[in-house]
N, C-alpha and C positions, 0 to 999 in steps of 0.2 A: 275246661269247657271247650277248649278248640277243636281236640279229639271228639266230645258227643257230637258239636255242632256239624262237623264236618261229615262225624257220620250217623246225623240224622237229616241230613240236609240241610240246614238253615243256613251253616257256611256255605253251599253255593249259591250259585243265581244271581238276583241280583245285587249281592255283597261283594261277594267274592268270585265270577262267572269262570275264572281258569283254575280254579279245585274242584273240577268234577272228580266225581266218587268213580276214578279209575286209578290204576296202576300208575298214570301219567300224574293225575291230577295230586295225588296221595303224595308221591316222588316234590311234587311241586312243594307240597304242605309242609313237608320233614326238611327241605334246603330251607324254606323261609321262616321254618321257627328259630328263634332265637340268634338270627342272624344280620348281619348288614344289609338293610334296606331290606329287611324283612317284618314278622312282627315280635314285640315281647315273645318271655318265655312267661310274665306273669297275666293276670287278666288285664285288660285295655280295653281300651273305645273300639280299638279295630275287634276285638272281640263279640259279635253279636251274642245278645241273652246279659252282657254286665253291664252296670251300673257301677261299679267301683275298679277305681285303679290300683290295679296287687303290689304295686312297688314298695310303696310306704304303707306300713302297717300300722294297728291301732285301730284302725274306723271301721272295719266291716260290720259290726255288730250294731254301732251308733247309724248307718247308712239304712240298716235292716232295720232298725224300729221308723225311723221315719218314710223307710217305703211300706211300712203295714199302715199309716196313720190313713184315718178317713177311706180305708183300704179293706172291708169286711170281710170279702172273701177271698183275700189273700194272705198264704203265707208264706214267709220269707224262710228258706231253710238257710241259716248261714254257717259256712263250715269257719269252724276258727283255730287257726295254730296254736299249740301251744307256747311257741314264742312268741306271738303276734299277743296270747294273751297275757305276756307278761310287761303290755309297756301299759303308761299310765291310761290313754284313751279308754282302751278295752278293759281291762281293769275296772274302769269306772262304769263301763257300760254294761253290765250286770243288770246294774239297778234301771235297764229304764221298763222293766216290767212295771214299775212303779207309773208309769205313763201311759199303757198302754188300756184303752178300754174294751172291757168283749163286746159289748155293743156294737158301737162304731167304728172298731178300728180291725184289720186283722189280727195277726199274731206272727211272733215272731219262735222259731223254732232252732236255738241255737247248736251245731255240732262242734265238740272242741273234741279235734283231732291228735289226738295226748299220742305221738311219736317217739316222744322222750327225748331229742336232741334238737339244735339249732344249728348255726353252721359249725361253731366250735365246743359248743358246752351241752353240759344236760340243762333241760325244762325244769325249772321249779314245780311244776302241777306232776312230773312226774316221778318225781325223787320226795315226795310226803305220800301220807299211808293211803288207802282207799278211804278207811275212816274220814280223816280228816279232809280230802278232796271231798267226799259227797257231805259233812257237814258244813264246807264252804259254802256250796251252791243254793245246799238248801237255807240256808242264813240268807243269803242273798233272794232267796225265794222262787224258786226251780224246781222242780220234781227231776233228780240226775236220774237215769237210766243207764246203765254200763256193757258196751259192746267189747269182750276182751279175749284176743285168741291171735294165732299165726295160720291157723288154717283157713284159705281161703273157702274152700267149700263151705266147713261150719260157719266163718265169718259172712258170707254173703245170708246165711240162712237169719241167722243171728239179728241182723241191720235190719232186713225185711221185715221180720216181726217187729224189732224194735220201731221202725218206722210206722206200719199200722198201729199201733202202742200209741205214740206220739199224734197221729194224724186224729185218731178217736180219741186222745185226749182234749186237744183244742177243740176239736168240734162239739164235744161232751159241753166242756167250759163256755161256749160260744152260746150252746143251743140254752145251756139254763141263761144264762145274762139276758141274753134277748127276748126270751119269754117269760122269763119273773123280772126285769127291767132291775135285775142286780148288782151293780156295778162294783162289788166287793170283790179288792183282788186276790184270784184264785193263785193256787201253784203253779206255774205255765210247766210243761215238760222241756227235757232237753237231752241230749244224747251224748256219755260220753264214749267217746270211739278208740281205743288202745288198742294200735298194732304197731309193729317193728319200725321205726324211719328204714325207709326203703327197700318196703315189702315187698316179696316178689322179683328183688334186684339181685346183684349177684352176692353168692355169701363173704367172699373171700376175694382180693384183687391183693398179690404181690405179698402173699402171707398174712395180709391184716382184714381184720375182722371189716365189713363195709355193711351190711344189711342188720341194723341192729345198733348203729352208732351215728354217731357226727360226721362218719365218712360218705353215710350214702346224700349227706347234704351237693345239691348243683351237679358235679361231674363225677359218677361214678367209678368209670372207667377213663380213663386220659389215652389218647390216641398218641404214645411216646413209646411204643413197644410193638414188636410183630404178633407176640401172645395175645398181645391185650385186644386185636382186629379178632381173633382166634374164639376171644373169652366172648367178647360185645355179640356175635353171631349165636354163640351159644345162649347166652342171658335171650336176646327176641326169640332166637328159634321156639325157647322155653313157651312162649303164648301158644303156639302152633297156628300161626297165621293161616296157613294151606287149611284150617278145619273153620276158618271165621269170612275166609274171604273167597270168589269163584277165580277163574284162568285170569280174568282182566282184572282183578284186584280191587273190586268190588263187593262191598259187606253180602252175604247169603242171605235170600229170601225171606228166613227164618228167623236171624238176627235182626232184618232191618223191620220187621214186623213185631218188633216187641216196644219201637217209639213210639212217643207219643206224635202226634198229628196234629199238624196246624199250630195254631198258635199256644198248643199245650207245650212244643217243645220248647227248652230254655232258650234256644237261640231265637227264637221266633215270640216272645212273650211280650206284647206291646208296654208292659209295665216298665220293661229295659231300656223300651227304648222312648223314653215317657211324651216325647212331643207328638207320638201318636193319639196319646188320650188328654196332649191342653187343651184347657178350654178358656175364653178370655176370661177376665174378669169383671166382674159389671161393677164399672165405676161412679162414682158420685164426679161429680163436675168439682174440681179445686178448687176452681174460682169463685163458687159461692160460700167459701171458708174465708176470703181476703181478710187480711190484718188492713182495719181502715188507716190513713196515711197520711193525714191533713196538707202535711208539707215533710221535707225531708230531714228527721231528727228530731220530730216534735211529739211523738210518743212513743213508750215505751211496750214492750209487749215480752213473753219469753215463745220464742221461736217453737219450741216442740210440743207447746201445750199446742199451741195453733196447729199444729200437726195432728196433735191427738186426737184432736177434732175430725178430723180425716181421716186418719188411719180407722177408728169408731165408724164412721159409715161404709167404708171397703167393707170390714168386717160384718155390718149388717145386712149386706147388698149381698154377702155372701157366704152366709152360715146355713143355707139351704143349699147349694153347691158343696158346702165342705170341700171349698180346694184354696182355701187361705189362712194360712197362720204367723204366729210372731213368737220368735224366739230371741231369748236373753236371759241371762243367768242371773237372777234373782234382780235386775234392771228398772224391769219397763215402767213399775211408777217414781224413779229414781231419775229416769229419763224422761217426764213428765209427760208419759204415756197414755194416763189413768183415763182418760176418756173410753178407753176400749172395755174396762172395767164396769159399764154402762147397759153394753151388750153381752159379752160373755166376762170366762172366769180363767182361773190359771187352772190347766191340765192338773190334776191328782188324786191318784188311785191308792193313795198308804193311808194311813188312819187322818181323821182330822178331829180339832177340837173346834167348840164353839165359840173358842178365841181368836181361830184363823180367818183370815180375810180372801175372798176370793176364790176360794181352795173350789175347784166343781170337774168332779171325775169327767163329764164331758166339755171342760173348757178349752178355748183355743186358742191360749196364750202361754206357749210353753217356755213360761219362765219358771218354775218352780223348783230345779236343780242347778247348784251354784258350779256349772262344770262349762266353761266356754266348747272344751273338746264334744262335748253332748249336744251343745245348740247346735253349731257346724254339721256337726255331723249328720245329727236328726234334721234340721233345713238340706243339706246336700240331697239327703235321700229323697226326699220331699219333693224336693226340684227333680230332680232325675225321672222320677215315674210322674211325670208331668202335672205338676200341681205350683202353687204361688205364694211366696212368705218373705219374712225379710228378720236381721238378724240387729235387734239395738244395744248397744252394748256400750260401758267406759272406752273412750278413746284407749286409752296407755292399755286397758288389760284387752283389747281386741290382738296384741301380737302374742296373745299367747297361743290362737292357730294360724299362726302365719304360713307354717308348712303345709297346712290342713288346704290355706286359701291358694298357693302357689301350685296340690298336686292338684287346685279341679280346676283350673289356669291351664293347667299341663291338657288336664281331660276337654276343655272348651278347646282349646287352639286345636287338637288332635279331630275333636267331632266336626271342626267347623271346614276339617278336606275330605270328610264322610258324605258323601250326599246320601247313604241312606241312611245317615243319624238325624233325626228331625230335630226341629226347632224347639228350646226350652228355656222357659221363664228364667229369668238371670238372678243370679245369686248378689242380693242386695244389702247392705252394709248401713246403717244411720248410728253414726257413731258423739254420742254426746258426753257431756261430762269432762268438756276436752281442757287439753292443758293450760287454756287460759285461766280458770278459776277454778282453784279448788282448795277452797278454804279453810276446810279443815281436814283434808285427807296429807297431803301434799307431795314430795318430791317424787313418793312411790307412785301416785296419779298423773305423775307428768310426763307422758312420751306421746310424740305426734307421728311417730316413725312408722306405723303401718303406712303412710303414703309414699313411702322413699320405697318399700317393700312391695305393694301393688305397681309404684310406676313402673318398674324396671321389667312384669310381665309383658306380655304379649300385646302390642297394638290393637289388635281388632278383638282383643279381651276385654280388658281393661279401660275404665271410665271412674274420673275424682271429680265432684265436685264440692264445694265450698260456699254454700249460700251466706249473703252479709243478713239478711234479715228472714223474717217468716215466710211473708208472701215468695219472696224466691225459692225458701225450701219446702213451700207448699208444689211449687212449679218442677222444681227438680224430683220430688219425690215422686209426683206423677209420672214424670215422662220416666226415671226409673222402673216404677213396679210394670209399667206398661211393657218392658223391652223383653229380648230373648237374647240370649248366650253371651251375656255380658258378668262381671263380676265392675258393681258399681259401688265406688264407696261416699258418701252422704257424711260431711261432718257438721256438725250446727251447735249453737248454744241453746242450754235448756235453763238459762238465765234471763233478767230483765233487761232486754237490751234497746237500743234506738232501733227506731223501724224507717227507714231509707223510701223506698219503691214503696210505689201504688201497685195493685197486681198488675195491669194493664201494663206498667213500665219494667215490673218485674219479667213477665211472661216474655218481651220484646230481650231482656237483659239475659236472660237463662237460654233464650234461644241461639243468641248470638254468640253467648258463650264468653265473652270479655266484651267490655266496652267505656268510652269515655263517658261518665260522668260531667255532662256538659255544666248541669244546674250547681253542679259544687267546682267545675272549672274558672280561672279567672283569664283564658288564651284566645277566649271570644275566637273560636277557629283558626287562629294565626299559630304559626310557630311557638309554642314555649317554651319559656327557657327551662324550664325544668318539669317532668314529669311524677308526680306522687302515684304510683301503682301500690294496689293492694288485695287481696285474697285471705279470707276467711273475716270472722264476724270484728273479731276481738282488732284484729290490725286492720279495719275496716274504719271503726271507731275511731283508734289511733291518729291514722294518716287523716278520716275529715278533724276532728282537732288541731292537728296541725296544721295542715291547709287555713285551719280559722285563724292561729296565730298568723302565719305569714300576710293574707289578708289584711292583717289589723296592723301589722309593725314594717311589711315591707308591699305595698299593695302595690309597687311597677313592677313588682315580678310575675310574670307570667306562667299561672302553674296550673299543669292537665293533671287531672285525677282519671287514673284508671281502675276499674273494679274487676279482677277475673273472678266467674264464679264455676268457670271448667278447664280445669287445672292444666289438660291435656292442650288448652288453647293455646300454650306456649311454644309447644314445641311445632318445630316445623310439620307443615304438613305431608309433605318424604318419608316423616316419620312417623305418622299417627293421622290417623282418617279425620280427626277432629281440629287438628295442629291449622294454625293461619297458614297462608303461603307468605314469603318473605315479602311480597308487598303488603297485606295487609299488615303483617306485624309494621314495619314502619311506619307505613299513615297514622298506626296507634301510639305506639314505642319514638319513634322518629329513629333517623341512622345514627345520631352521633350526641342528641342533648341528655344530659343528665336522669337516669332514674333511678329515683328511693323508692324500694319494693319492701314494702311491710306483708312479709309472711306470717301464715300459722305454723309452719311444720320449721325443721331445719330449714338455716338457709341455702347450703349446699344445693337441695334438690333444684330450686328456681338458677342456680347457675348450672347443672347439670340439663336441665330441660330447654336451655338457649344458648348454649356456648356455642352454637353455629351463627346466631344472628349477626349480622351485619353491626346491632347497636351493642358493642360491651361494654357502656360508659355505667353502668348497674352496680349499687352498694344496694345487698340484702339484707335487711332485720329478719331476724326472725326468733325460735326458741333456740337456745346455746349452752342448753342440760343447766341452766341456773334455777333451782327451783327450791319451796319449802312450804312450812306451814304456813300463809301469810296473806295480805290481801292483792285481791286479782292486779289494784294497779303496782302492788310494787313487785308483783310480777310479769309487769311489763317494764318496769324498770330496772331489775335483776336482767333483764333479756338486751334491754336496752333497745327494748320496740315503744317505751313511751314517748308522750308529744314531748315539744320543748317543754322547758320552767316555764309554769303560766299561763298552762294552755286551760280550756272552759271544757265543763262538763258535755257530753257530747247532747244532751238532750235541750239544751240551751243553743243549741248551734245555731245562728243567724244566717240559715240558708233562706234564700229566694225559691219565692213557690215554683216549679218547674212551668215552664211553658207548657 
């Protein structure tokens, strides 16, 4: 893509202003590919016209159905390697024709570029017969089309056609759906493309075969020989630059007059650059969902239904927009979601019986494929061409796209020194089901370690928070979905737990980000001797239980309850836009008294997030991979995050009504 962009304009101006389409500028482009303090040699953010980063493979094809969603009349042509499609993402992502609707969605136009090597081995797709390659696809549900030859003349004639072939097929498929209101899924077309790995390259370097093998992978020619400057001259001469370019080495008249114009060209295609076409979301007010609150611990509620409730009207507010969805792998009423199930349906376009629940070719809740790599990926794309969603999912099985989450981490830090990448809805995370209770799954259900995995990205990326009750993670979820180029992660109980905060105290608590806990304090603003801190729902509950023993058995001890419910509040703020400054942590923390910090995740990560502070007098509870089929409390006693022997149920807790 660098090469069209550059030479059809879009890499210059004001992207890139010193690659003018000269001799000079050209000179400039060739030093800074793939160089130090240049750009990739794969696609990138520096890249105008992408949407995905070429480095890690897998997801092109998951990126490309979620930039056709709610996308009519667009299609995403995505080229895919044949080694690219031999890892599991891509693999999987075949089927998401199965989600796609002619109606309302574009279409997706996959090309798999069958090369036949990788860097050291042959392509599985190209070492089986043709047979069997086109009745994979068409199993999968494809219409394959086959472009196959070494001659470039006949191969470009070849692709042209097959390319009209393909473009009047989707349009074929589009124009009946939309005028017999048919949502049965069709065969989508697809192209497979089979020529030499490194066509056009040299045949031969040093006796051995290169054009045709695993050698034309990366560097074809090695600059370790006086021949080989000899050979490299000969292989470009082979284009005949002098017939494509004038004296100042700029594209001919006639060539630069075959692009397309405006924002038809890939590098200029607002879809790319998706904060061209956000649009807000029109939101319901949060605060008219409040979980009532009598007093602190005196009813019970479960945290994500009270969300559901919400997430259900975002989605109503915006099903005429079509720019909001939810994805989760088979989840969302798991996750006590079902509210949204009210308004619309789960996306599916394969057969259904009249036993399935929710199943509606145009629904907007794309949990109906048990593949985490699919939701990510379909959200990633989503976001990118400027649109709004969020992804709920099992705490433990959200690290199975950690890589997935880490390269668009890579892509936010990269866009956010672009100033001409616009601004884009943040890719958001509500992660339930988490390792405090899981009662009959168990040790397999138990990892909190995606937060140890998002901390360690990029500051001005990344955001954790940890709501103890609903109205807080009513407040976080808003100020969430509302943000841009964040990657925020949401963990909550979708269990029956104490409801703490009123919103009013909530909204003051989420904003601030940590705070003492006056009303469950007994330091009356004086020094205390000892400091109870806590973070997530489960050790929330814990530490006020034991707070209520201490209370009851030793009441001249003076003990501050601290609640964090943005995780980042720990760390200095040197190191994170959201981090206290080392004064305030102390007025919270104090420099030198004692504090027991009841974690949800490892305890490592809360000593890793303040080992600069002044106060290290810190013993962390938290999960310590002790886990099984069993109940949630003696899984806080396997952890050894339970209260003392004899501590009271937390919904009995004898707090004083808050001032």
């Amino acid at each position: 893509m660098v090469a069209q962009d550059y030479l059809d304009g879009s890499y210059t101006g004001r992207r890139v202003p010193e690659h003018q389409r000269d001799a000079a500028g050209m000179q400039r482009l060739f030093k800074q590919f793939s160089f130090p303090g240049g750009i990739p040699s794969h696609v990138a953010p520096e890249t105008p016209g992408s949407i995905h980063e070429g480095g890690e493979l897998g997801y092109s094809l998951a990126h490309a159905f979620g930039a056709v969603m709610d996308n009519p009349d667009l299609i995403a042509a995505c080229v895919v390697g044949d080694g690219e499609a031999e890892t599991g993402p891509l693999a999987t992502a075949w089927h998401g024709n199965k989600f796609v609707n002619p109606i309302t969605d574009g279409a997706v136009l996959p090309i798999l570029h069958l090369n036949g090597f990788k860097i050291a081995n042959p392509t599985l797709f190209s070492r089986i017969s043709h047979e069997e390659l086109e009745m994979f696809f068409r199993g999968c549900g494809w219409e394959p089309r086959f472009v196959e030859g070494d001659d470039p003349a006949e191969m470009h004639a070849k692709m042209a056609e097959t390319m009209d072939w393909a473009i009047e097929e989707i349009h074929a498929i589009q124009q009946h759906a939309r005028t017999t209101h048919d949502t049965t899924r069709p065969y989508w077309p697809m192209i497979v493309f089979r020529a030499p790995k490194g066509w056009t390259g040299p045949k031969e370097v040093d006796g051995r075969q290169v054009e045709g093998s695993f050698r034309a992978h990366q560097v074809p020619i090695a600059m370790d020989k006086p021949e080989h400057l000899v050979q490299l001259e000969e292989w470009l001469r082979s284009y005949h630059p002098e017939e494509l370019f004038d004296d100042n080495g700029t594209l001919i008249p006639e060539l630069q007059a075959l692009a397309p114009k405006g924002q038809r060209r890939m590098g200029a295609n607002p879809h790319a650059n998706g904060g061209l076409l956000l649009r807000e979301l029109r939101m319901p007010d949060f605060r008219t969902y409040e979980q009532p609150v009598p007093a602190p611990g005196a009813v019970e509620a479960q945290d994500m239904t009270v969300l559901g409730a919400f997430v259900r009207d975002i989605m109503r507010e915006n099903m005429d927009a079509r720019n909001f969805r939810i994805f989760a792998p088979d989840e969302t009423a798991s996750n006590r979601l079902s509210p949204v199930f009210e308004v619309t349906g789960r996306r599916w376009v394969a057969e259904a019986t009249d036993n399935d629940e929710f199943l509606d070719p145009d629904g907007r809740v794309m949990d109906s494929m048990l593949s985490e790599h699919m939701c990510e990926g379909w959200l990633e794309g989503y976001l990118l061409t400027g649109r709004h969603g969020f992804f709920n999912s099992y705490e433990a099985f959200i690290r199975i796209v950690d890589s997935m989450v880490a390269q668009h981490a890579k892509w936010l830090k990269v866009c956010n020194q672009l100033p001409w990448r616009q601004d884009i809805a943040s890719l958001n995370y509500v992660l339930a089901s988490n390792v405090w209770q899981q009662d009959h799954n168990g040790f397999t259900h138990q990892d909190p370690g995606f937060l140890d995995h998002v901390s360690n990205k990029k500051a001005d990326v990344v955001r954790i928070y940890l709501p103890p009750d609903a109205n807080c993670l009513l407040s976080c979820f808003d100020h969430c979905i509302r943000s841009r180029n964040y990657i925020n992660v949401i963990v909550a109980s979708k269990h029956p737990r104490p409801q703490w905060l009123t919103m009013e105290q909530a909204v003051r608590h989420c904003t601030q980000g940590v705070s003492i806990w006056e009303w469950a304090s007994s330091d009356q603003g004086a020094e205390p001797d000892v400091v109870m801190a806590c973070c997530g729902d489960t050790p929330t509950l814990e530490t006020l239980a034991a707070v209520t023993i201490l209370r009851e058995k030793l009441p001249e001890v003076r003990v501050r309850v601290v609640n964090v419910v943005d995780l980042m509040k720990l760390q200095p703020h040197s190191d994170h836009p959201h981090g206290l400054t080392d004064e305030d942590y102390d007025l919270i923390f104090t420099k030198d008294k004692p504090v027991i910090f009841a974690f949800h995740g490892y305890p490592k990560l809360i000593h890793e997030l303040t080992y600069t502070r002044h106060n290290q007098n810190m013993f962390v509870c938290g999960y310590v991979e002790e886990g099984t089929i069993t109940t949630p409390f003696d899984m806080r006693v396997l952890n050894e995050l339970d209260r003392p022997p004899g501590g009271c149920p937390g919904s009995s807790m004898p707090w004083p009504a808050p001032a």
